[in-house]
C-alpha positions as CSV (number, residue, x, y, z in Angstrom):
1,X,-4.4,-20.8,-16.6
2,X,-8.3,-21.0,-16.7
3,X,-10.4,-18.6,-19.1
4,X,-11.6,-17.0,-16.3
5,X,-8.2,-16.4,-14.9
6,X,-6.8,-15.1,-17.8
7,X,-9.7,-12.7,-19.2
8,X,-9.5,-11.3,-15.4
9,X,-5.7,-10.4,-16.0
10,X,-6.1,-9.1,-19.2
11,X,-8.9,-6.7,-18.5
12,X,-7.2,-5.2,-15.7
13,X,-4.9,-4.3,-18.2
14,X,-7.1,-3.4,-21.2
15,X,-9.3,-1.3,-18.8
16,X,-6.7,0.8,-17.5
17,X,-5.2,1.7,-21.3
18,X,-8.3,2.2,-21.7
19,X,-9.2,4.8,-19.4
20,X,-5.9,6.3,-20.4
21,X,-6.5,6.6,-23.9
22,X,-10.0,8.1,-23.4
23,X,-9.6,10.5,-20.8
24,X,-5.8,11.7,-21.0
25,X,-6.2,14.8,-18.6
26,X,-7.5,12.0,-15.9
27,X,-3.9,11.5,-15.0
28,X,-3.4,15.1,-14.4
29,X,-6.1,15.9,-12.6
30,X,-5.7,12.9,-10.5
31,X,-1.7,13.5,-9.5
32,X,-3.2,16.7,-8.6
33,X,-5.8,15.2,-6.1
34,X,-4.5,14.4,-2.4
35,X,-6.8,11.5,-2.7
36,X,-4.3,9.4,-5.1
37,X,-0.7,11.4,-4.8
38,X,1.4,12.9,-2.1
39,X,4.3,14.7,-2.1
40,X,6.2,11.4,-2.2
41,X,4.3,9.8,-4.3
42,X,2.8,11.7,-7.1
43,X,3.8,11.1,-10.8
44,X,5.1,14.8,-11.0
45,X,7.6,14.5,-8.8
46,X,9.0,11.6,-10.2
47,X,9.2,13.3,-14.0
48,X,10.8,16.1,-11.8
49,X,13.5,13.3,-10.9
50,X,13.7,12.2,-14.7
51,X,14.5,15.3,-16.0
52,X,17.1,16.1,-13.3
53,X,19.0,13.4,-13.6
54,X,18.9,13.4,-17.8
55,X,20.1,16.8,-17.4
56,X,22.0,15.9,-14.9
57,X,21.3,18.2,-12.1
58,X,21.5,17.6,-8.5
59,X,18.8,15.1,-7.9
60,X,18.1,15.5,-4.3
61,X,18.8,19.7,-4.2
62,X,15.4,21.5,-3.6
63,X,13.6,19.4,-1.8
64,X,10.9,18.3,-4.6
65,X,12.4,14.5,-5.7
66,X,11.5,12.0,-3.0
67,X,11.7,8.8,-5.6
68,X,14.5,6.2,-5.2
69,X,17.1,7.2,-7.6
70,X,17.1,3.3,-9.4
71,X,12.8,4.1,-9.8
72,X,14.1,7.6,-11.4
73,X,16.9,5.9,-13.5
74,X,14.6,3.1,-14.8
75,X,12.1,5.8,-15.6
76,X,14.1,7.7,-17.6
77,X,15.0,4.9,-19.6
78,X,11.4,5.3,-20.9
79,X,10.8,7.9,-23.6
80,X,7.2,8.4,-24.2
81,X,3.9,9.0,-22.1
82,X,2.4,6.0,-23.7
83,X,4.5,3.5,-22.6
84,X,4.7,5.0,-19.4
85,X,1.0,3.8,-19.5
86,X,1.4,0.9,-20.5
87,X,3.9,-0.2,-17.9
88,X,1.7,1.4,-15.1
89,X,-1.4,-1.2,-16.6
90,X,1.1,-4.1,-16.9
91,X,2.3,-4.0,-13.3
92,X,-1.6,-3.6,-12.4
93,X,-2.2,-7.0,-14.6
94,X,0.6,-8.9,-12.7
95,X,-0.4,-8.0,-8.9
96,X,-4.1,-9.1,-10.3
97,X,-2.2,-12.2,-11.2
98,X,-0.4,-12.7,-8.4
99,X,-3.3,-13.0,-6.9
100,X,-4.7,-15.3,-8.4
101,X,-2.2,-17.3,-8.0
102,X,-2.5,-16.6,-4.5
103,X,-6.1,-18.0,-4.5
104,X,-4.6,-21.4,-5.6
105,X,-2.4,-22.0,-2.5
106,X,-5.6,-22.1,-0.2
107,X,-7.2,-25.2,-2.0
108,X,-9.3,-25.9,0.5
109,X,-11.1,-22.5,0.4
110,X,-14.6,-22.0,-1.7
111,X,-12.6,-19.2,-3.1
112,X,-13.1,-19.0,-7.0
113,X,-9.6,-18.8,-8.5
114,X,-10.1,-15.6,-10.5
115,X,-12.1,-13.8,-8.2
116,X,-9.5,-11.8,-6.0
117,X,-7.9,-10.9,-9.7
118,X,-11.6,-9.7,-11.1
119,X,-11.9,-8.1,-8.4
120,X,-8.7,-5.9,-8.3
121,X,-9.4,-5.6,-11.8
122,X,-12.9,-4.0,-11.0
123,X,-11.4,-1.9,-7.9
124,X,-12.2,1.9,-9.1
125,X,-9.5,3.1,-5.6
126,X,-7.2,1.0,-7.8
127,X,-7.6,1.6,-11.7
128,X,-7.7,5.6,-10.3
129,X,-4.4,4.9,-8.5
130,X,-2.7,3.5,-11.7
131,X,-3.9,5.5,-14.3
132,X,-2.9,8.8,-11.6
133,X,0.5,6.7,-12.1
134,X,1.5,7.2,-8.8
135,X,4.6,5.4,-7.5
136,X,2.7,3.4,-4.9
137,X,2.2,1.0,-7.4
138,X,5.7,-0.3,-7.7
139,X,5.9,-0.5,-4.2
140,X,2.7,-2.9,-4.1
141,X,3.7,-5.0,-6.8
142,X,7.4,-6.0,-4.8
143,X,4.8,-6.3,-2.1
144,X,2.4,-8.9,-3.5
145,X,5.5,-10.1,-5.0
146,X,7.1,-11.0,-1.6
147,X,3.9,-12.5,-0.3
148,X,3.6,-15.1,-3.5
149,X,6.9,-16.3,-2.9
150,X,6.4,-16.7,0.6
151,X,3.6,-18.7,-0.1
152,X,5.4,-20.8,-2.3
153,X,8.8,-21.1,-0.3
154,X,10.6,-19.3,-2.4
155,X,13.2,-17.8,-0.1
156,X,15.5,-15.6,-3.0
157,X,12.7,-14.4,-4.5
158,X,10.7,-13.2,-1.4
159,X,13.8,-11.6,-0.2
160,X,14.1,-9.6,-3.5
161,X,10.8,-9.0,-3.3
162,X,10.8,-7.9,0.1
163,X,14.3,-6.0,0.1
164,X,12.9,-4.1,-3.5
165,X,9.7,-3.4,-1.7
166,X,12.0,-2.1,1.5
167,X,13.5,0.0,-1.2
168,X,10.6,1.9,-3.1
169,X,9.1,2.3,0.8
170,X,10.6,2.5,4.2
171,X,6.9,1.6,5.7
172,X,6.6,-1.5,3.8
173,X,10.1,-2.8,5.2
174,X,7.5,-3.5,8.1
175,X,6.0,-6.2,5.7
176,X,9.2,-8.3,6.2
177,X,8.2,-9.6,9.5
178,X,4.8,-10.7,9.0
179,X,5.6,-12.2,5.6
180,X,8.1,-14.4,7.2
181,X,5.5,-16.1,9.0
182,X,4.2,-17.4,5.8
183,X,7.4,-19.4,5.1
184,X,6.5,-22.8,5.2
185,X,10.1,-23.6,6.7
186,X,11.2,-24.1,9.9
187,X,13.2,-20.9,12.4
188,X,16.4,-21.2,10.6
189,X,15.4,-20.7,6.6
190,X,13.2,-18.0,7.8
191,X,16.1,-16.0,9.5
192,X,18.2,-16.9,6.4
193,X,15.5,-15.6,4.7
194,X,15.0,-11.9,6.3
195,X,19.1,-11.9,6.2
196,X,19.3,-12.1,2.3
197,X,16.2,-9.5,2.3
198,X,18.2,-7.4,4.3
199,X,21.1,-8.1,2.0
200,X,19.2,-7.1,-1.3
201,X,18.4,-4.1,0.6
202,X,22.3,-2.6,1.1
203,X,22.9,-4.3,-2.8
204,X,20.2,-1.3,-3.4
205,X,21.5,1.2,-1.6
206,X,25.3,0.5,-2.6
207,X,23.9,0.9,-6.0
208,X,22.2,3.7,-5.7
209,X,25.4,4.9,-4.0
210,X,27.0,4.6,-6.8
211,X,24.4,6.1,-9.3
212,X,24.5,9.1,-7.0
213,X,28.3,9.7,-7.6
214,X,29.6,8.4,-4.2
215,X,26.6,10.4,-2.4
216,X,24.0,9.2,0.3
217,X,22.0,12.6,0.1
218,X,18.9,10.3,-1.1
219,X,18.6,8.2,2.5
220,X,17.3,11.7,4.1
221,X,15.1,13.0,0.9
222,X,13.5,9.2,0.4
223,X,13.5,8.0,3.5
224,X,13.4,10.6,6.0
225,X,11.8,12.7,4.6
226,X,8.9,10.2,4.8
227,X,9.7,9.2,8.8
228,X,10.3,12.6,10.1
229,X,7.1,14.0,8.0
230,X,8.6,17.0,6.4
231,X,6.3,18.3,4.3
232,X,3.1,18.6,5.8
233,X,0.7,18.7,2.6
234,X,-3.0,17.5,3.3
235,X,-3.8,14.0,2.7
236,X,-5.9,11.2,3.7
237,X,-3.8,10.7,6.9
238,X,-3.9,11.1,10.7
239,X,-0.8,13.2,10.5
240,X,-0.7,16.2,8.6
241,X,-4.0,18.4,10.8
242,X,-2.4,17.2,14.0
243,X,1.2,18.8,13.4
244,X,-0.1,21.6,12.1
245,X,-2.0,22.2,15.3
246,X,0.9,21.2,17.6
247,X,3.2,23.3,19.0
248,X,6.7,23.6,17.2
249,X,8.7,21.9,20.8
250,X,6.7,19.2,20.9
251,X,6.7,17.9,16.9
252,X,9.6,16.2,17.3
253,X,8.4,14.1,20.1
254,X,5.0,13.0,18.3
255,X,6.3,12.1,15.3
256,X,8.9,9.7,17.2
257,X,5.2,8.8,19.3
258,X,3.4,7.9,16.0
259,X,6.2,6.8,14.0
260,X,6.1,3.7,17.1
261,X,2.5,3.3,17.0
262,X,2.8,2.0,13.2
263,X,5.7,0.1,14.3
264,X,4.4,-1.5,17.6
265,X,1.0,-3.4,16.3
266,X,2.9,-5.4,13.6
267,X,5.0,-8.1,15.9
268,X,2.1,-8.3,18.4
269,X,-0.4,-9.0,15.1
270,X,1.7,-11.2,14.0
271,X,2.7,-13.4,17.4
272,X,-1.2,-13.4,18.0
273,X,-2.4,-14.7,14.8
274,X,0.4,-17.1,14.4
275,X,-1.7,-20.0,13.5
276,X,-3.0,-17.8,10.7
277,X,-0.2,-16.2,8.8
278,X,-1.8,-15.0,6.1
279,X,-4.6,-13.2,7.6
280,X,-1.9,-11.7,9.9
281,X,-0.2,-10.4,7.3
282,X,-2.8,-8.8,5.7
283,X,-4.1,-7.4,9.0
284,X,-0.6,-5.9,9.1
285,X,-0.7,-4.4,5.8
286,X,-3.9,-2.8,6.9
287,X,-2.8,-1.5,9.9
288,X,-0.1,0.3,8.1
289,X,-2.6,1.7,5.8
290,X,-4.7,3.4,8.4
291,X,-1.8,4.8,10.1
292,X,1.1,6.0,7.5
293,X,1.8,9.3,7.1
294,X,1.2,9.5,3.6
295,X,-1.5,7.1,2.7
296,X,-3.6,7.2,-0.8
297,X,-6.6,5.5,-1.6
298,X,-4.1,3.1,-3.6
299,X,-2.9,2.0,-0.5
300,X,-6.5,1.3,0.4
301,X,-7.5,-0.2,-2.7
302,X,-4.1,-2.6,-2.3
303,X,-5.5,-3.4,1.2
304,X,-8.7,-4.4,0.2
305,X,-8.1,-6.3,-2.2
306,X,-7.0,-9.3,0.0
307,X,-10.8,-9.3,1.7
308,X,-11.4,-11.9,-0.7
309,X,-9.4,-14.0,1.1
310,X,-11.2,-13.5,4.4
311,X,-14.5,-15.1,2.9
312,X,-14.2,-18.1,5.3
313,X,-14.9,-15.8,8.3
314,X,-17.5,-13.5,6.5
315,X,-19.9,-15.1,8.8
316,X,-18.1,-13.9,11.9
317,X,-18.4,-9.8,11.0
318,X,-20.5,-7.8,13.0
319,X,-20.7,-4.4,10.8
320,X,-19.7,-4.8,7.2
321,X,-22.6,-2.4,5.9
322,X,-21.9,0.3,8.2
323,X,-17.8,-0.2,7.8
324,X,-18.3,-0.4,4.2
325,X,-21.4,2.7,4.0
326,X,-18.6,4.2,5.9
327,X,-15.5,4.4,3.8
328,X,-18.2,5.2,0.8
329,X,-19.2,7.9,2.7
330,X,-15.4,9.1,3.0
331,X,-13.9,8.5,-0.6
332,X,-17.1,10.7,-2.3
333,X,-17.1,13.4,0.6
334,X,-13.2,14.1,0.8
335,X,-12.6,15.7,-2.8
336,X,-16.2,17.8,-2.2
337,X,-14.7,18.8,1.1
338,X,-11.4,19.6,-0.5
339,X,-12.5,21.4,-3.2
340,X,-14.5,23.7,-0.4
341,X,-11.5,24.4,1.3
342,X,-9.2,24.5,-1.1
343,X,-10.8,26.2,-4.5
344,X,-14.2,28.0,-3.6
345,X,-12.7,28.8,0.2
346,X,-16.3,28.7,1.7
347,X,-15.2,25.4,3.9
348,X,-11.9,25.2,6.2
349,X,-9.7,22.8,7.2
350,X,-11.9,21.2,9.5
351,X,-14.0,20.0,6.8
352,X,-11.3,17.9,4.9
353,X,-10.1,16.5,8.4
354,X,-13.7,15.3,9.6
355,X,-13.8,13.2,6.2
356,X,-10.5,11.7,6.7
357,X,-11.4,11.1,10.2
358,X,-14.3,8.9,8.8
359,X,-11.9,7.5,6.1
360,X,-9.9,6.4,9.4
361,X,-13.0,4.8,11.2
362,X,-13.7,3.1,8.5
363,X,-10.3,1.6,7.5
364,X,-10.3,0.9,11.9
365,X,-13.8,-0.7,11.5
366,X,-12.3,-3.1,8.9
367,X,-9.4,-4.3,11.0
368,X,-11.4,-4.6,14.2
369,X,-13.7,-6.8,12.8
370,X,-11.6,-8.8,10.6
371,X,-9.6,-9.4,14.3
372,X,-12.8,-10.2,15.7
373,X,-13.5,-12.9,13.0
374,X,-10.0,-14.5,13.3
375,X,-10.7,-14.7,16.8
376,X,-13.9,-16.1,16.7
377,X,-12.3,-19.1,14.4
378,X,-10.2,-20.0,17.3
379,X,-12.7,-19.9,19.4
380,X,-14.9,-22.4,17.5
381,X,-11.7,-24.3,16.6
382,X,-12.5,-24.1,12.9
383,X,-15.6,-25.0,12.7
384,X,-18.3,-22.2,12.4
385,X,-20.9,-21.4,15.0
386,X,-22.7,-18.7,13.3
387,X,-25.7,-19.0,16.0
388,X,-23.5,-18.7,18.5
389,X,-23.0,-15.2,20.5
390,X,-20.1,-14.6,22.2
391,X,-19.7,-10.9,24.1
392,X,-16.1,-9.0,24.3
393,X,-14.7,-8.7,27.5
């Protein structure tokens, strides 16, 4: 690796111990924010699951554990809050290297090498996401995981990857498809390819079985839990306000409505942008940011971390300043409006929604006019017309 490279992977990991070190009640205070942990996410939960299953309680009785119970073993193999630390800044270090090493397989980009990784490194929605120590984490990693391999044509390990990633989240199982697209094989490897993901998936679960004592109480706490959006805590989402709003008869039939509207844009993202896998993908990975039930600026700070890539069709945006003035405006105002509502009880409900209603528009401004660009590509058959203007239908 280059010097750049490597002083870009090793202080993501030295800046996140040390934030750690120097402010040790940030991790509290951040588990505690709905800005960086959920109910199924947040770092309490999970020592919750730890100290359960050491004492060996019932892991899923309560309704308070939501981890997978191998995240919750493997945790409790680790005894002190330090190296829980340092594990959270090591798996930060290797997605920054990951992609890096992404950067490579696009040679003929202008794309510096270490800049995606320096970039993650310098992401504040990320270094606050680890050092909250929030599971998302470990589901990004398998993520970025699966994508690397893809890139490289390594079928085991992508469908590791992708069957681990499957594992720590239901909603990135919807990675799989777009990922596959970035096989460089022909129909056959790549079906061979989602069947051993699918494969290291049940080889999860049947473990997890087992580690449960013959049990499969933990599919409805992990993963239903999630789908059917039992706990309706406030978050950064498009869910929670709405259910709360709705009338008991009909929740049943939205959730199964917007459950399908995160499901239905990935094949028809993917089929469009065929000829551009990669930026499918990550338009996928966006779109299932902006519209999961429990999202967390991690899951943002994942997301946009691939824009890098995009820099090729930076010409074609229409509105970066007012998509990115936008999500600024969102990330500062939702923990003032939260705090209003929530501690000092002079604001309301309302005032947390509206901000995550702009966190939304911004996230939807992003994808809109990275689709845009893609399209615009296309249009020009890979050759850049800047100075030429082409209206939407």
């Amino acid at each position: 690796m280059r010097p750049s490279e490597t002083c870009a992977i090793i202080g993501c990991v030295l800046a996140r111990i040390t934030v750690s070190l120097l402010f040790p009640s940030l991790q509290t205070q951040l588990d505690k924010s709905v800005e960086f942990s959920t109910p199924m996410t947040s770092y309490r939960s999970l020592c919750e699951g730890v100290f359960m299953l050491r004492n060996e309680f019932p892991l899923y009785h309560g309704g308070v554990v939501h981890h997978p119970p191998l995240l919750i073993a493997f945790m409790s193999l680790i005894e002190f809050q330090s190296l829980v630390a340092l594990l959270y800044a090591l798996t930060d270090g290797l997605i920054a290297y990951q992609l890096i090493c992404m950067a490579k397989c696009f040679r003929h980009s202008d794309i510096p090498t270490w800049l995606p990784g320096a970039l993650y490194a310098l992401n504040p929605l990320v270094l606050l996401s680890c050092v909250s120590q929030s599971s998302v984490i470990f589901a990004n990693v398998f993520t970025s995981t699966a994508v690397l391999c893809s890139l490289h044509g390594n079928v085991l390990g992508y469908a590791i990857a992708a069957g681990t990633a499957s594992y720590l989240s239901p909603y990135h199982a919807l990675i799989v498809v777009p990922a596959l697209s970035t096989l460089p094989y022909g129909i056959k490897l790549k079906v061979k390819a989602a069947a051993f993901s699918v494969i290291a998936l049940a080889a999860l679960f049947l473990t997890s079985y087992i580690l449960m004592g013959s049990s499969w109480k933990f599919l409805h706490s992990v993963y239903w839990a999630q789908i059917n959006f039992e706990k309706l805590f406030p978050n950064l989402g498009l869910w929670w306000y709405f259910f709360i709003e709705m009338f008991e008869m009909f929740i049943p039939f939205f959730k199964a409505v917007f459950n399908i509207f995160t499901l239905s844009f990935v094949a028809p993202f993917t089929l469009r942008f065929n000829k551009q896998p990669f930026y499918a993908l990550i338009i996928c990975l966006g779109w299932i940011t902006l519209t999961k039930p429990y999202p967390t600026l991690g899951d943002a700070g994942f997301f946009l971390s691939f824009l890098p890539f995009f820099k090729p069709l930076f010409g074609y945006m229409r509105c970066p300043v007012p998509s990115t003035l936008l999500f600024i405006h969102a990330i500062m105002l939702s923990p003032i409006f939260y705090h209003l509502w929530v501690d000092l009880g002079s604001g309301n409900s309302n005032f947390f929604y509206a901000i995550s209603l702009v966190y939304a528009l911004a996230l939807g401004s992003i994808l809109v006019d990275l689709c845009w660009s893609m399209l615009r590509v296309e249009f020009d058959e890979g050759k850049p017309n800047y100075n030429l203007k082409v209206t939407q239908i």
